[in-house]
Every structure is written in C-alpha cells, then in structure tokens.
N, C-alpha and C positions, 0 to 999 in steps of 0.2 A: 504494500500500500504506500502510495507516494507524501510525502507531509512537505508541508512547506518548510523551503532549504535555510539554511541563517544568509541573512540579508537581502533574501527573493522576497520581493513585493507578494500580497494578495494577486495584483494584474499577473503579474509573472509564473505563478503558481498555476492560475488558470489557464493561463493560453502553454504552459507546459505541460498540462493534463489534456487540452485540447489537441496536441500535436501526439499526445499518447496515443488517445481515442483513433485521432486519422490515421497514424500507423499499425495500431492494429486491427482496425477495419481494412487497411490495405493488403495486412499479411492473411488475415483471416479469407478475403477472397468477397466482401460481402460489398454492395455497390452500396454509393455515395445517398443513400434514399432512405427518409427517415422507416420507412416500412422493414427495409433490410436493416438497417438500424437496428430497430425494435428488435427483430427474428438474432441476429447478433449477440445482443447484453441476453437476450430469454434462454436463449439456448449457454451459455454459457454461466447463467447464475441456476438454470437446472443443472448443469453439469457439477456445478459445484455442490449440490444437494445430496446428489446419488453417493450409495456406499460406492465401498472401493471396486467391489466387483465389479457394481452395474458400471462404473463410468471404465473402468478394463473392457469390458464387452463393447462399448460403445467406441472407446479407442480403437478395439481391432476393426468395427465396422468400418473406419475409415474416415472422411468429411462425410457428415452428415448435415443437413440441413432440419433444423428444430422441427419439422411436421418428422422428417424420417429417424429423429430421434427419438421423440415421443412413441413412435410407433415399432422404435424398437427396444424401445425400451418396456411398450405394455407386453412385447412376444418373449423379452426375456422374463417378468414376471410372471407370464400364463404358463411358462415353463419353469421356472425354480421356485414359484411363489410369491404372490406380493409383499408385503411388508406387514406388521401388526398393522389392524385395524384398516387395511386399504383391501381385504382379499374381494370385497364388491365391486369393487371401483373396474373401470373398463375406459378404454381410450375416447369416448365421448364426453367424459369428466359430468358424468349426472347424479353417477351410482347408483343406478339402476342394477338391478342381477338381468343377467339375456333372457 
C-alpha cells in the first residue's frame, strides 16, 4: 500500500497513485473505459477475497476476465464445495436452491 512519501505534497501523492492506477490498467491489459475500469478493481479485490486454493485455480486458468472468473470460480465450488454458509448460493447471486 502506497503512503504519502516525506516531503510529497497531498497533489503529488495523488497524481503518483494516479500514474499507478494507469500502469497497471496498462499491464493488466484492460482499456482506458470506466466500464473496464470497474470489471479491473472487481475482479481483482474478488481475487483478493478467495482462499489460497481458489485464487491457485484461478491462476492456473490463466487471464480471466471477472464474468469468467466468477464463473469459474462457482465450477470450482460445485466441485470441492462452497464455503460455510454459501453451499445455496449459485452464480446468479439470488440464492435460490435450482
């Protein structure tokens, strides 16, 4: 996590966070559009949610884009199990049982 440096203005702090953000939207691969934005930071603070397993499985999948995250992330709990208190829950996010 970045903190402000000794003697970096508040300005300089921001637009040093700002140059963070646009290189790693460049590295990550995701366009300049607040919509890819969005799918960006989501996908990326679900990743940091997951145990260590599920985010290994999801590493070996490759780049995933957050719909085919999400969606493989409900194939790997239909197969080892959800989590306490999630085993209803299904990739329409309603929790309905099928």
């Amino acid at each position: 996590m970045s903190k402000l440096e000794p003697g970096e203005s508040p300005e300089q702090f921001v637009e040093r966070l700002r140059r963070y953000l646009e290189k790693w939207r460049v590295m990550a691969g995701y366009e300049a559009r607040y919509d890819s934005l969005k799918d960006m930071v989501l996908r990326y603070q679900y990743f940091l949610t997951c145990d260590k397993s599920l985010q290994t499985f999801l590493k070996e999948k490759g780049k995933l884009s957050l719909k085919e995250m999400t969606k493989a992330s409900n194939d790997y709990y239909e197969a080892h199990g959800f989590p306490n208190g999630n085993q209803d829950k299904r990739s329409n996010g309603n929790g309905n049982k099928p």
